[in-house]
C-alpha positions in Angstrom: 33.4 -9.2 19.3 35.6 -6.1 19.7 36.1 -6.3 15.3 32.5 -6.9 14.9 31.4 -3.8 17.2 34.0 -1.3 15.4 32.9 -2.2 11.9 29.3 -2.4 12.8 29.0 -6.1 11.7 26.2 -6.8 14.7 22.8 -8.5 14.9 19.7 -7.0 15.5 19.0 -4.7 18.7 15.6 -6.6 18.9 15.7 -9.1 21.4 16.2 -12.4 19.8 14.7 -15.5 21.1 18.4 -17.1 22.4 19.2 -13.8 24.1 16.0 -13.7 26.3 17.1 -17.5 27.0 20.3 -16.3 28.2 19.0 -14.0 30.6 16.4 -15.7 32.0 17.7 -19.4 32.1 21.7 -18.3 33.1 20.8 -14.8 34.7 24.3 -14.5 37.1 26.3 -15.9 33.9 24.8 -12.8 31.9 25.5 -10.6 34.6 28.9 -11.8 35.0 29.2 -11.0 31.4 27.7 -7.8 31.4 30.4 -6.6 34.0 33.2 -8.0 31.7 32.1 -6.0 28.6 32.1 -2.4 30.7 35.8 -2.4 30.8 35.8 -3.3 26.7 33.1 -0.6 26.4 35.8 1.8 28.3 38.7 0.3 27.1 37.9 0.3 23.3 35.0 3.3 23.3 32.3 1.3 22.0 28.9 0.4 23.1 27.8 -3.5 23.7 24.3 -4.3 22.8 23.3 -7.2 24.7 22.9 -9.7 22.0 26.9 -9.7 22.1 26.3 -10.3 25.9 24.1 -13.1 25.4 26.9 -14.7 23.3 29.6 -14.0 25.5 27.5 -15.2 28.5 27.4 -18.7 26.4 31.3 -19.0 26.4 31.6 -18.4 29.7 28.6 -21.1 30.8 30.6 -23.6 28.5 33.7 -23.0 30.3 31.8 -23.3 33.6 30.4 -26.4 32.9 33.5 -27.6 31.5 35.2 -26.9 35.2 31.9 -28.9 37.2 32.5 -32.3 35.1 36.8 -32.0 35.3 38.3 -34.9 37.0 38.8 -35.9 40.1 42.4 -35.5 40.9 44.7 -38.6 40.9 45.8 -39.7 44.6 49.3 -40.6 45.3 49.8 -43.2 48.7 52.3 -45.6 50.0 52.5 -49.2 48.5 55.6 -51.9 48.9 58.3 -51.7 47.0 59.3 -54.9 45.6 62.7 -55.9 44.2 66.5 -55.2 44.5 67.6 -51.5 44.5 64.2 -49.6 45.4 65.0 -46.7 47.5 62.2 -45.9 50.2 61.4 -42.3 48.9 61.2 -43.8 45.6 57.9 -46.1 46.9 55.2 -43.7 45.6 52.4 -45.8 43.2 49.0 -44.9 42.6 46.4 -45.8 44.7 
């Protein structure tokens, strides 16, 4: 983003149809966005348009979603212990 801002390599400033998606459909996700681009905008001295908003806003819904369908985590209980030479600490299976 930060390459294609300082070499002018950017879309249109007219609203394009997946940037009006963007804010309407993931509005706190674009606004989360928005905040993350000030400190580039500060950082770097450039100005985001937000058509790059709108595609930063997708990255960070994808990583969102990929966090609501992670696995449950793996539970660790007690079983017997069967055989010669098993310690009692050493009797962790999964459940």
């Amino acid at each position: 983003m930060i390459h294609r801002l300082r070499y002018g390599i950017v879309a249109k400033p007219a609203a394009t149809p997946v940037e009006i998606d963007v804010k309407h459909a993931y509005q706190w996700i674009f606004y989360a966005a928005r905040s993350a681009t000030k400190v580039v905008e500060e950082l770097f001295d450039l100005s985001v348009p937000d058509s790059e908003v709108a595609h930063l806003s997708l990255y960070i819904g994808a990583a969102v979603e990929r966090k609501k369908e992670a696995l449950p985590p793996v539970g660790f209980g007690p079983s017997s212990c069967a055989g010669a030479g098993s310690a009692p600490h050493k009797c962790l299976k999964f459940v």
